[in-house]
N, C-alpha and C positions, 0 to 999 in steps of 0.2 A: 671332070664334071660327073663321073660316072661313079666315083667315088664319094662322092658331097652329096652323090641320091641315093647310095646307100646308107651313108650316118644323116639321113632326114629326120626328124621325128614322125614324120607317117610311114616313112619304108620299116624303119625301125617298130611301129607301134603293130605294124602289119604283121610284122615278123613274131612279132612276141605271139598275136594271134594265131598264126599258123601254127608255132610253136605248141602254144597250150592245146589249142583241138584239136591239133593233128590231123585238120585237113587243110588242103589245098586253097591260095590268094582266090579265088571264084566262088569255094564255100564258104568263106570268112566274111564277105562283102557285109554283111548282117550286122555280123560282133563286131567287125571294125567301125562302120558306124556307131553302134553303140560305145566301143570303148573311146571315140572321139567325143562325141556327148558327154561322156562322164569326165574325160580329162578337161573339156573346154567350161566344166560348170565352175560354178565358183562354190563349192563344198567347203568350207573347211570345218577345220576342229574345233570344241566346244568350249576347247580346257585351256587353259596357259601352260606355258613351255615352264614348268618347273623343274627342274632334272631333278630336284632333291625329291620330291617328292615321288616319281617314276624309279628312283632306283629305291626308295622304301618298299615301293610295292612290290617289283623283284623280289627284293631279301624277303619278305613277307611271304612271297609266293613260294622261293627255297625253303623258307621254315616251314611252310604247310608241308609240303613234301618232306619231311624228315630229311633235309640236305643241308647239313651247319655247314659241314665242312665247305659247302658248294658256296653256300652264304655267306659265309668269311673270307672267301676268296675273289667273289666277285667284289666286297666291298674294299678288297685293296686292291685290284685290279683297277675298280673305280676310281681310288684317291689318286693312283698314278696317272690315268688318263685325265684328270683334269690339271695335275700339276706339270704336263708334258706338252698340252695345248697342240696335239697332232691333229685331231679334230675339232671341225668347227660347228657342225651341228650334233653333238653328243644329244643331245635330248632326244631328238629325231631315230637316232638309233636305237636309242633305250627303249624309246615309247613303242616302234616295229618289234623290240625284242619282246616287251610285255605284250604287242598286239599278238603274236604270234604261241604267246605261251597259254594265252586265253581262246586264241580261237581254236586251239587244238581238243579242249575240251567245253564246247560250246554245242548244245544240243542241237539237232537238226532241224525242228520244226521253230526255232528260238524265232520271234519278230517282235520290231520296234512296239512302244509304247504309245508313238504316235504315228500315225499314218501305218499302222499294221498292217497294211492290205499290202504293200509292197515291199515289205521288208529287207528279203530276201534281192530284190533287181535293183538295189537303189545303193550307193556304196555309205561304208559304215556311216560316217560320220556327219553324213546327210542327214539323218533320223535319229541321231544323238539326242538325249533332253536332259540340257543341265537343270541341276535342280536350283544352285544359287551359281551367280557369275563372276563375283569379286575376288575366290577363294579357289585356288584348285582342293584345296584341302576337302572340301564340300560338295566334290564332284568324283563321279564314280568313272572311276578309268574301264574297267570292266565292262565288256559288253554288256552281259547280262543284267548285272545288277543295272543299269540305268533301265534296263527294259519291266523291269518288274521294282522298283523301288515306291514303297510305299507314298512316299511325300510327293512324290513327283510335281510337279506345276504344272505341266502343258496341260493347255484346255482341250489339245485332240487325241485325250488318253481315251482308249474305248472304253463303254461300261463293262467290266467284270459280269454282269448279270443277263440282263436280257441282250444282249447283243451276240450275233453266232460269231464263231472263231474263225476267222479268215485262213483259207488253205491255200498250200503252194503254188506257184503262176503257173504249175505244169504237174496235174496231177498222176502224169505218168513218170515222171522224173523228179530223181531223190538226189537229198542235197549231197554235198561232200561228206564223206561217214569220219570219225574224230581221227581215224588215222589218217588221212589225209590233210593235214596241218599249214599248206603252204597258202597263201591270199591267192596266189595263182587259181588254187584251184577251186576256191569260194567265185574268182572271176568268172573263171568260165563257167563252171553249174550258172551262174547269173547269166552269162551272155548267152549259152544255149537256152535258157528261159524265155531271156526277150525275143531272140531270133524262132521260138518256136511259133507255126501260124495260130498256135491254139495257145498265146500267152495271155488274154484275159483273165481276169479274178475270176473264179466261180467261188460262191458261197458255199457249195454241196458239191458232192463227187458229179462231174458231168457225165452226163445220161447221153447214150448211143446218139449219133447224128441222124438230124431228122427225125428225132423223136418229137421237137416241141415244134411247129409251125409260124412262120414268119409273119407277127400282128400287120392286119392293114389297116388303113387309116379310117377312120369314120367319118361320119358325117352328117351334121345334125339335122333339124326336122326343114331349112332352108336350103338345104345340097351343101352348104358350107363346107368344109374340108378342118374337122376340129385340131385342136394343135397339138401334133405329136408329145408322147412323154418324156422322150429326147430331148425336142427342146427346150423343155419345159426342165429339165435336167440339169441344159448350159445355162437355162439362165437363170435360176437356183443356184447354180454356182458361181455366177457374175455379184449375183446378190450377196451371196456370202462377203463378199470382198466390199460390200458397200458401195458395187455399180449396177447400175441399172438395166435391167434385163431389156431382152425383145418387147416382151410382152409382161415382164412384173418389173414395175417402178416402184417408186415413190410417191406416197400422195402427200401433198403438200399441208392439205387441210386435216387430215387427217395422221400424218405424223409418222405412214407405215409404209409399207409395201404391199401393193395392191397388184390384181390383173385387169384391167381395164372389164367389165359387165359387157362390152362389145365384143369379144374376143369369145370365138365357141370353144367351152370346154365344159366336161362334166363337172359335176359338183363334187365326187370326190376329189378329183385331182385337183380339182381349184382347193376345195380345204386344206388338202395335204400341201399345196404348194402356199397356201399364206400361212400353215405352220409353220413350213422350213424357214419361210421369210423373217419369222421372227428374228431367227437368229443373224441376219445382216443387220437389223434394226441395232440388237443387245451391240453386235459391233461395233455400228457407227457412233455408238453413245460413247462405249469406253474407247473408243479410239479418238474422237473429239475431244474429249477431256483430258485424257491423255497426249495427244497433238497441244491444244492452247495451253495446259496449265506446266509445258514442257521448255514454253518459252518465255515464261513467265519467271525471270527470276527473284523475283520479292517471294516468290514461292517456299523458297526455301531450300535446304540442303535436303529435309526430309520429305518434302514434297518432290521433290526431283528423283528422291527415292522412291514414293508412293506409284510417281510416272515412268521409272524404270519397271517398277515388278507389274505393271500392266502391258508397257509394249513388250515384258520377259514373255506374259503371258499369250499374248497377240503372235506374238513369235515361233510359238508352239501350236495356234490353232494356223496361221500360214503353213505351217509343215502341213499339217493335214491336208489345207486348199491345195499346195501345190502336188499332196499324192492324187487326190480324186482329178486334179486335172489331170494328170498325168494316164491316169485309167481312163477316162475320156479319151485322152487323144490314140490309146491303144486301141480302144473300139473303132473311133473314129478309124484308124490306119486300116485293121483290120474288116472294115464297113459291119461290123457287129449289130445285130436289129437288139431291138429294147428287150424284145422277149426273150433272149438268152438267158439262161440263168446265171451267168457270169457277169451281164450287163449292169450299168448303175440304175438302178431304179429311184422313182420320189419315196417312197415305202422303205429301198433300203438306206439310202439317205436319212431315213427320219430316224433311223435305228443308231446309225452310226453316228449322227449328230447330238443324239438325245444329251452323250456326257457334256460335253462341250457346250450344249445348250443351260446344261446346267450351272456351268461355270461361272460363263458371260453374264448368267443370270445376277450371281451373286457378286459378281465382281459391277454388274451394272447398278446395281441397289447398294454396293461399297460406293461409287460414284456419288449417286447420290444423296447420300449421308456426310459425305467428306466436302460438301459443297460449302464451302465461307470458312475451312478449316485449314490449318496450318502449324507445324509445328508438334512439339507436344499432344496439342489437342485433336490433331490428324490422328496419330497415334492411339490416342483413347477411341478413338470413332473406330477405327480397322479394329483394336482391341475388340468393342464391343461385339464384332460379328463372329471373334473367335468361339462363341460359347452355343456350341452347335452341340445337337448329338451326330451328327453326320460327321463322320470320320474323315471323308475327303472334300468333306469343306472346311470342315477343320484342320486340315494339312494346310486347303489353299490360303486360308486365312492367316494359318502358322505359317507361312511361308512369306507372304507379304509382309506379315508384323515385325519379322526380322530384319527384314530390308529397308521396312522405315523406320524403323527401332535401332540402326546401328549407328546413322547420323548421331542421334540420340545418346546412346551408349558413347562416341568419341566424346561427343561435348561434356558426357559424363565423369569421362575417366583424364582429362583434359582437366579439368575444374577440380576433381578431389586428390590431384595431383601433382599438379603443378600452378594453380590457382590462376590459370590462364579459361579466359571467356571470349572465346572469338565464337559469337552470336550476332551478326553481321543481319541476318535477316529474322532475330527478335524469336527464335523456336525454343532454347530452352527454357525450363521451367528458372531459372534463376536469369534475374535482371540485373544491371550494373548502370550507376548513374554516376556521369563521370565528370560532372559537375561538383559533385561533393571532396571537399577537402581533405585531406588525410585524416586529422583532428573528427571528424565525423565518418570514419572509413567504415567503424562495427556498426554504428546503428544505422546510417542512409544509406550507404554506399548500395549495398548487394540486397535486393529484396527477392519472396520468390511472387512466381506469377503462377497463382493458384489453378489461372486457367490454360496452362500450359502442364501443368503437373500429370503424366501419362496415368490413366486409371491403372494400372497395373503397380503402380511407383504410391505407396503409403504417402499420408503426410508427413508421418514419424519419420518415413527414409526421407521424403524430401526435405524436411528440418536438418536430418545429420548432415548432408550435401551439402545443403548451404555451408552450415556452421562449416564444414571443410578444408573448403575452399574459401570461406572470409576468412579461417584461422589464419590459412597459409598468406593469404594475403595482405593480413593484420602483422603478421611475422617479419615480412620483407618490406615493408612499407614503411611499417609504426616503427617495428624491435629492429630494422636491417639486421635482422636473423635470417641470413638463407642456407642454415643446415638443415638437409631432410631430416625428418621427424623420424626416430625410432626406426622401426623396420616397416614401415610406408617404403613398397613396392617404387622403382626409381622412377625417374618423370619423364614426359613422354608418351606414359601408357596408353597404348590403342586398344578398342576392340577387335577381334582377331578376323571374323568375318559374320557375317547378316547370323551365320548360323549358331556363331557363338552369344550374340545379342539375343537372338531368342530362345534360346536354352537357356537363359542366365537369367531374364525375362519372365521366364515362366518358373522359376523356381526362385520362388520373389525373397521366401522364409530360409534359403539354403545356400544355395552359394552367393547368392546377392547381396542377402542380409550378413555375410561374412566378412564379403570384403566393403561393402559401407562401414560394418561395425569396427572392421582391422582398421581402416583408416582413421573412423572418427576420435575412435577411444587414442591409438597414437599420436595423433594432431594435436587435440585436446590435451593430453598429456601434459605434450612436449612445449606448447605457447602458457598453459597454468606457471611449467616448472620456469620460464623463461620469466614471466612475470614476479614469482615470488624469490628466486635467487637473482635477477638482474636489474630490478625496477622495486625490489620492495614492498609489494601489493600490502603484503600483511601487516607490515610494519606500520606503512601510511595509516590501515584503515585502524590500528590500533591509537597512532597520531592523534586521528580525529577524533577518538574517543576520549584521550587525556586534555587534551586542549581544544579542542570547541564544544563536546559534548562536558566539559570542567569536570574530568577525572584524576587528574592530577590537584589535588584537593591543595599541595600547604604550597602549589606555585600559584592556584586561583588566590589563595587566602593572601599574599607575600604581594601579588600582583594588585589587589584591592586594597592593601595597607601603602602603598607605593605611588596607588593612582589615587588617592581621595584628596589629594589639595591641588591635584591639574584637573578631577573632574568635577567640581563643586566649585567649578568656573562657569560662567556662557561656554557656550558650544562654539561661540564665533571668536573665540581667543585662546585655541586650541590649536596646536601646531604638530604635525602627526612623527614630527623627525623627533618632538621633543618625549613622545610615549611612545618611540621605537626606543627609545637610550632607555627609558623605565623599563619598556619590557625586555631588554640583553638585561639588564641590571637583576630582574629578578627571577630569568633564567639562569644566571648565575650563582644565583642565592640558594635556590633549591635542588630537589633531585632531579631537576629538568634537564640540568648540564649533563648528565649521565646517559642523555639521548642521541642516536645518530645525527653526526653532523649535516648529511644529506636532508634530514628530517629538522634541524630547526632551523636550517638558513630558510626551508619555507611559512617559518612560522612571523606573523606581520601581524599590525595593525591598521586598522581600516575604519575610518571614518564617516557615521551614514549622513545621509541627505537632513540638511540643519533646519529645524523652524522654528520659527520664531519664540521665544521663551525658553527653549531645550537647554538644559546644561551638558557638562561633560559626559556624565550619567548617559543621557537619552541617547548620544551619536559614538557612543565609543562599541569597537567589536574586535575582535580577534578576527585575524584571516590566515587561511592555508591554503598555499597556491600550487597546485596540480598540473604540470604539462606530461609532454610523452602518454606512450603506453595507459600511461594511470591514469590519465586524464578519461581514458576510455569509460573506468570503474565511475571516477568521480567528478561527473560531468557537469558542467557551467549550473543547472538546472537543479543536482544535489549539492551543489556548495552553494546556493541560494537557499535550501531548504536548512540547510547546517547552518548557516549564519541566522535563518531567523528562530530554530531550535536555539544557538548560543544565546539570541538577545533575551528573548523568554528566561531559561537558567540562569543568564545574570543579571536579570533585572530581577528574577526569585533570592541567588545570594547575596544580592543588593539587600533586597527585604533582612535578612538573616543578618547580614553586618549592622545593618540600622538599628537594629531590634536590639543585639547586643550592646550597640554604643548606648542604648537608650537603657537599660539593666545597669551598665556599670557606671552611669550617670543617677542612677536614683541609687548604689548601691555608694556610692563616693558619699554623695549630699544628703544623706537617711540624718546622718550623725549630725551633720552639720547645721540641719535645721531644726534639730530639736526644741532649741530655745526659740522658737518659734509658734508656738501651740495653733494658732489661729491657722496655721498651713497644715497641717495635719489632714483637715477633710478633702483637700484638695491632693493632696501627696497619695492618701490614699486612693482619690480614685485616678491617678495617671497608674497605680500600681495595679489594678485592679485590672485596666482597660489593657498594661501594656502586658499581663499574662496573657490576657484573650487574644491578643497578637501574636504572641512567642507563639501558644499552643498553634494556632491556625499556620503559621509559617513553618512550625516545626513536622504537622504534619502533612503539608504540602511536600516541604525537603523529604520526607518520605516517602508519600508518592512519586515524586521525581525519580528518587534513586533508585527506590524498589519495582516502583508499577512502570513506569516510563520507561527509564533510560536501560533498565534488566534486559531488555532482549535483544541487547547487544551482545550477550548469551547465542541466545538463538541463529542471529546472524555468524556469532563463528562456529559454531558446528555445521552450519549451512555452507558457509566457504570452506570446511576443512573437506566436505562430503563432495561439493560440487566437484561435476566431471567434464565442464565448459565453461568458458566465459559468461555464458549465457547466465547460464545459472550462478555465476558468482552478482552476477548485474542483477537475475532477478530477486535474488536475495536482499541484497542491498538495497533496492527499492523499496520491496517489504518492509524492509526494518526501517527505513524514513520514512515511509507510509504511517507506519504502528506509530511511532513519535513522535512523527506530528499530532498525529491522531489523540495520544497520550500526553502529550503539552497541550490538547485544547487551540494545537494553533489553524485545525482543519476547516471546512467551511459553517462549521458550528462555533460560528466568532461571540453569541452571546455568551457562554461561558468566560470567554476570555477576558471580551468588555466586563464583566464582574468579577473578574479577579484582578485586572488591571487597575481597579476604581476600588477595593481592598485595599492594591499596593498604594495606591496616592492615600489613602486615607491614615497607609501608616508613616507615609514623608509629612503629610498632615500634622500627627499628633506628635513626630519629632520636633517639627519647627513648634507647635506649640508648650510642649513640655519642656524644650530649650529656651523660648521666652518667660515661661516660668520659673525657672532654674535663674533663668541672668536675673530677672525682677527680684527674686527671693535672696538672693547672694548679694547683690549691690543693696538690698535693704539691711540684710545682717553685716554686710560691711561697714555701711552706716551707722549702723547700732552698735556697733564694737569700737567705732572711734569716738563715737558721744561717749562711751563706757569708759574708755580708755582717756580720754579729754577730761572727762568731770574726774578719776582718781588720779589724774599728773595736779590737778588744780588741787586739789584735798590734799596731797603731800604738801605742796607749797603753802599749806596754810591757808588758803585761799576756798570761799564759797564753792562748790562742787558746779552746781550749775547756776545762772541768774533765771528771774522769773520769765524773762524773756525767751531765753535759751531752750527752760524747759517747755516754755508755750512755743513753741516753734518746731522741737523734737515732739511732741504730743502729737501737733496737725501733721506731721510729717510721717507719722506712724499710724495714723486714721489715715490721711491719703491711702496709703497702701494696702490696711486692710480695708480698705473701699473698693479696691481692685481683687480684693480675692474673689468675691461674690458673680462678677463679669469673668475670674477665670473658671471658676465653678461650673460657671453656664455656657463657658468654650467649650469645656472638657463632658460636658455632657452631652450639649449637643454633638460633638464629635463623637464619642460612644454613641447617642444614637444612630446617626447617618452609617457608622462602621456595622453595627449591629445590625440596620435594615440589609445594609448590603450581603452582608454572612447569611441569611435566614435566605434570600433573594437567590444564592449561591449554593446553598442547600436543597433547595426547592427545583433548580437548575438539576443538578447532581441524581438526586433522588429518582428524577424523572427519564435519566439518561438511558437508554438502551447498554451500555460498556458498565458492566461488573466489577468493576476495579473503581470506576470513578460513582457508583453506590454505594460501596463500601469504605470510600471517600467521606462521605458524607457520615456513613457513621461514626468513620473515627472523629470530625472537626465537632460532630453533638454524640459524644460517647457517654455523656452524663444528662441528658437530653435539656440541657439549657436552655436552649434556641426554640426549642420544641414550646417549652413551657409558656414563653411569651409571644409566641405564634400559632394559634390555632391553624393556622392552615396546614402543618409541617404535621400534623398530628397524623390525618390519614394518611399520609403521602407515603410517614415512615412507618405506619403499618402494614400497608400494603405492599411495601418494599419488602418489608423484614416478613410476610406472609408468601411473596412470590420465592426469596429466598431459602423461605423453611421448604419450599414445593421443590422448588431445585433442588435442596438436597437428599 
């Protein structure tokens, strides 16, 4: 037994004590309490157990000392000690190696940053202040540096300025000097500090005993007994903590901390003590805020992070409470009067409080500002408080922005990386709706939420982000393409730590703007190249230029010689299998066949909605059908704008083939009805009406090609330049904007309606100039075989005609010119009605705000014809051609 009470840990911890002071179990009773107090706390360390990190510092520390050789050896020394596994807390001994190599050269009068006043009796790492907690890398191992580093957090840093510099707990006793390097002997200078009877703080070097005289208590103009400054002290200090003193509460109506108006006290110390109160008040706000919105998890990742960097901060002003109580109960032990000058006074309290008051201040006014916020938009609110000229609010603010900004920064580098959006509680600035189909994955899928977008964070950056991450996901999804992109960093990517988010953060134009830009431009790239070598993109949109926009000229001409006796049917006896065989037929025939096979298995015909009267003409259309990838380009909504672009174009080379049949129809029968005289003034004027036709078709077909359909130009230096999808999409819109716009198919339908009523009027004067034709030809057929019948009869000998014959051929030739007079007045009145319509279509044109379709109009009255027998067109096209001379 006697054995088992010397390996105790109190025989033992005794011993150690004798040991270091070198006196006797009877004078140690002091330190050995106190060295049971400091083993029985719960102290610990700040930092995480990183070894990698702790033996950098080492070698750091050998390199400061000019000692490579020392540093290359300790760093194989090291590799073998972990691939040997003899020890099992190596950290632990590295970390005492480096504590021991720093506190050998640690000044003497060195104290914490927070809770200064006892620096020195309190062990190290009780008074530690990490600056962030997620990272050792961000945490200063060094003593000193955590004692003096500028950024610091804790709210119980003293002021720099007006606050006096707290001195030794024994101003006759000096600390360990640098050559005494062992922690032993930092203990004991500590343990003879506490064990001295003269261990209070004194602000100022203490003045001989008995110099200052022990205050007695007053007492007001009632004999009352007013209330010491003492305890007016504890409970200052209860308050601090957000409980309620002896004599300062809480008033409930009033929302503070009050002294009861009952309670004798002077009026300064009542001021001074509802100053200090403030600062319980600032606590309880951000610790209540911090307490409910910590349980709150709709809150968020970054509000969880918002509620960390306040109880970091809350953390750092408790270091403080628990020094000043601690000096309390020093006094206390030692029965210390108020009036010592080592004692805590309200006055020095206000001093020592001031930084800390200042903190809570700002952190209570971040409170609330960040009230109904979340996410992103949390983010922007801390952001805004950053723009201080105050240096150590703008640390404190730097310092929080990090910690809600790193949540942030994952989902960041999560999303332009790997195209993953785990956004569970709705904080990033980009949305996902997971409803939407593949088929619609780039335009609904991903949107951003403007009100989430951190003010620090551009629209411009938030644009590329998006685009990013819908690349990647566009890739895997649409293209099952999942090779990373170029040299895009591999996936996975984390932010490193709060501190790396707000350095990265704050340097929006530089390293931020690098790696948005490294990624977006790679991505981008890499889904363009994926599109136009494995999907075609170019190809297609070139597709839809030869055959729906009818650029492929002698397969539309071959395709209209092919389809005129199945469309110059009803629409209702129209069979679509049987102008799928015409249209292979005359894809074969031309240089259409020379086209990628991928590219004409989707080319089809499409049949529109039939009514009533419609021929083959009205419901016939080409179609090109679009899935995958490209579907993206040329979505349901532009192959609806493209079909009704095609129907416009060929119901215009509709007009041109008509026109033609109608020329080599008067161009055949010219000769043939010469012997005809009496049809002369009629011939001439179907000839007369059907130039005025050609010309107005002829120069519309130029309009079409040149004004219209030209900036399909524009569109591919637009896709050769674009550096996103984006931009190929907006492009492409553009230019079916422009052409609709330049076919007149846009919401300026009156143009159209008068050009549509144009075209019928030249189906019009076809059927009529074709019933003239049949009428004139079956009359001179007639006349050729009475010709031919009277000289068969004159060979034979025989009377040529009888009187009968010839009175029957007579009426039978007045019949007919009786009908020229009724076609005369068809054929005018239809030059009328076409005529009003032209002058009606001019008058349209002239007035149009688009410069291409005014100068439209000059070409169809380039000899001013229309002009002449329309006075109205007179000023229209003055003023036209006046605002034009002004343009130019």
């Amino acid at each position: 037994m006697a054995a088992l009470d010397q390996k105790s840990p109190n025989v033992l911890l005794q011993s150690l004590c004798c040991r270091i002071t070198g006196k006797s179990e009877a004078d140690v009773a002091h330190q050995f309490q106190y060295a049971v107090r400091v083993i029985g706390s719960n102290y610990a360390p700040t930092i995480e157990r990183d070894e990698f990190l702790v033996s950098e510092k080492i070698k750091k520390e050998l390199l400061k000392q000019r000692r490579e050789a020392d540093a290359a050896l300790f760093s194989e020394l090291h590799r073998k000690l972990q691939t040997q596994g003899v020890l099992k807390y190596r950290w632990s001994i590295l970390y005492l190696l480096l504590s021991l190599c720093e506190d050998s050269r640690k000044p003497s009068s060195r104290v914490c940053s927070y809770g200064g006043l006892f620096a020195q009796a309190l062990p190290r790492d009780a008074h530690s202040t990490p600056f962030y907690y997620a990272r050792p890398q961000s945490l200063c191992l060094s003593y000193p540096d955590r004692s003096t580093h500028n950024a610091s957090s804790g709210i119980g840093s003293l002021p720099n300025g007006p606050a006096p510099s707290p001195q030794p707990l024994l101003s006759g006793s000096a600390p360990p000097t640098a050559a005494d390097t062992s922690r032993g002997s930092r203990l004991a200078w500590a343990l003879q500090v506490s064990g001295s009877s003269s261990g209070a703080l004194p602000l100022t070097s203490r003045p001989p005993a008995g110099s200052r005289p022990t205050h007695r208590q007053r007492r007001d103009g009632d004999g009352n007994a007013e209330v010491s400054e003492a305890a007016l002290v504890r409970d200052i200090l209860y308050v601090f903590q957000g409980i309620d003193g002896k004599f300062i509460k809480m008033c409930p109506t009033e929302e503070c901390y009050r002294i009861d108006a009952k309670v004798p006290l002077c009026k300064s110390l009542r001021d001074t003590s509802h100053r200090l109160a403030e600062l319980g008040w600032l606590h309880d706000k951000v610790r209540k805020y911090a307490d409910s919105r910590s349980l709150d998890r709709a809150f968020g990742l970054v509000g969880q992070s918002f509620c960390a960097s306040l109880h970091q901060e809350l953390k750092e002003y408790y270091r403080l409470l628990s020094v000043l109580h601690a000096q309390l109960q020093v006094e206390d032990d030692q029965g210390m009067n108020v009036g010592a000058d080592c004692s805590l006074t309200l006055r020095r309290l206000l001093v020592w409080t001031y930084d800390p008051k200042v903190r809570l201040k700002t952190l209570a006014a971040l409170v609330d500002f960040c009230q109904g916020r979340k996410g992103g938009e949390l983010a922007s609110a801390v952001h805004a408080y950053g723009k201080t000229g105050d240096p150590h609010m703008r640390a404190l603010v730097q310092h929080i922005l990090g910690l809600v900004s790193h949540p942030i920064l994952n989902f960041l580098y999560r999303w332009i990386y790997d195209g993953e959006l785990e956004d569970t509680y709705h904080e990033f600035f980009v949305a996902s709706d997971p409803t939407v189909k593949t088929d619609r994955l780039w335009h609904e899928k991903y949107s951003l939420r403007k009100s989430m977008v951190p003010s620090f964070i551009t629209m411009d950056q938030a644009r590329k982000v998006l685009l990013i991450g819908k690349s990647i996901n566009f890739l895997h999804q649409v293209c099952h393409d999942r090779t990373p992109p170029g040299r895009v960093p591999p996936a996975c990517k984390c932010a490193d730590s709060p501190r790396d988010a707000a350095e990265l953060f704050t340097d929006l134009e530089g390293a931020f703007q690098s790696k948005i830009d490294a990624a977006y431009f790679e991505t981008s790239k890499y889904l363009l190249d994926v599109l136009n070598k494995n999907y075609q993109l170019l190809e297609h949109l070139q597709a839809m230029r030869r055959y729906l926009l009818l650029g492929q000229g002698d397969f539309i001409r071959h395709l209209m010689d092919l389809l005129k006796p199945e469309l110059v049917r009803a629409a209702t006896t129209l069979y679509q299998h049987n102008l799928t065989g015409i249209l292979e037929t005359a894809v074969r025939a031309t240089n259409a066949q020379f086209d990628s096979p991928e590219i004409l298995k989707r080319l089809d015909v499409r049949l529109l909605e039939v009514s009533p009267g419609d021929t083959g003409w009205d419901v016939f259309s080409l179609d090109y059908h679009v899935d995958g990838p490209i579907a993206t380009v040329f979505t349901r909504e532009c192959t609806n704008r493209y079909l009704r672009v095609f129907n416009f174009l060929w119901r215009a080379k509709r007009m041109e083939y008509i026109l033609t049949d109608i020329w080599k129809s008067q161009m055949c029968n010219a000769k043939l009805l010469k012997s005809m005289p009496e049809l002369s003034g009629v011939l001439h004027q179907c000839h007369i009406l059907a130039s005025e036709m050609v010309h107005f078709i002829h120069q519309m077909q130029y309009y079409i090609t040149f004004e219209a359909t030209r900036v399909i130009v524009r569109l591919w230096n637009k896709v050769q330049r674009a550096q996103d999808l984006d931009h190929i999409i907006a492009a492409h819109e553009v230019f079916l904007d422009t052409i609709i716009s330049r076919c007149l198919l846009d919401s300026n339908s009156k143009l159209l309606n008068q050009l549509r009523a144009v075209f019928d009027q030249i189906i019009e004067f076809q059927s009529a100039q074709d019933t003239l034709y049949r009428s004139a030809l079956e009359e001179l057929r007639l006349r050729l075989q009475y010709e031919e019948s009277k000289r068969h009869r004159e060979k034979e000998g025989e009377w040529g005609v009888t009187a009968e014959q010839e009175a029957a051929e007579n009426r039978r030739v007045q019949e007919f010119k009786d009908t020229i007079p009724k076609m005369c007045s068809q054929l005018r009145l239809l030059t009328h009605f076409y005529q009003g319509l032209v002058r009606d279509f001019l008058r349209e044109l002239m007035t149009s705000s688009d410069e291409s379709l005014q100068f439209l109009s000059f070409r169809l009255d380039f000899n001013e014809h229309y002009k002449a027998r329309d006075p109205r067109l007179r000023p229209s096209l003055g003023a036209t051609r006046g605002r034009r001379c002004s343009n130019n």
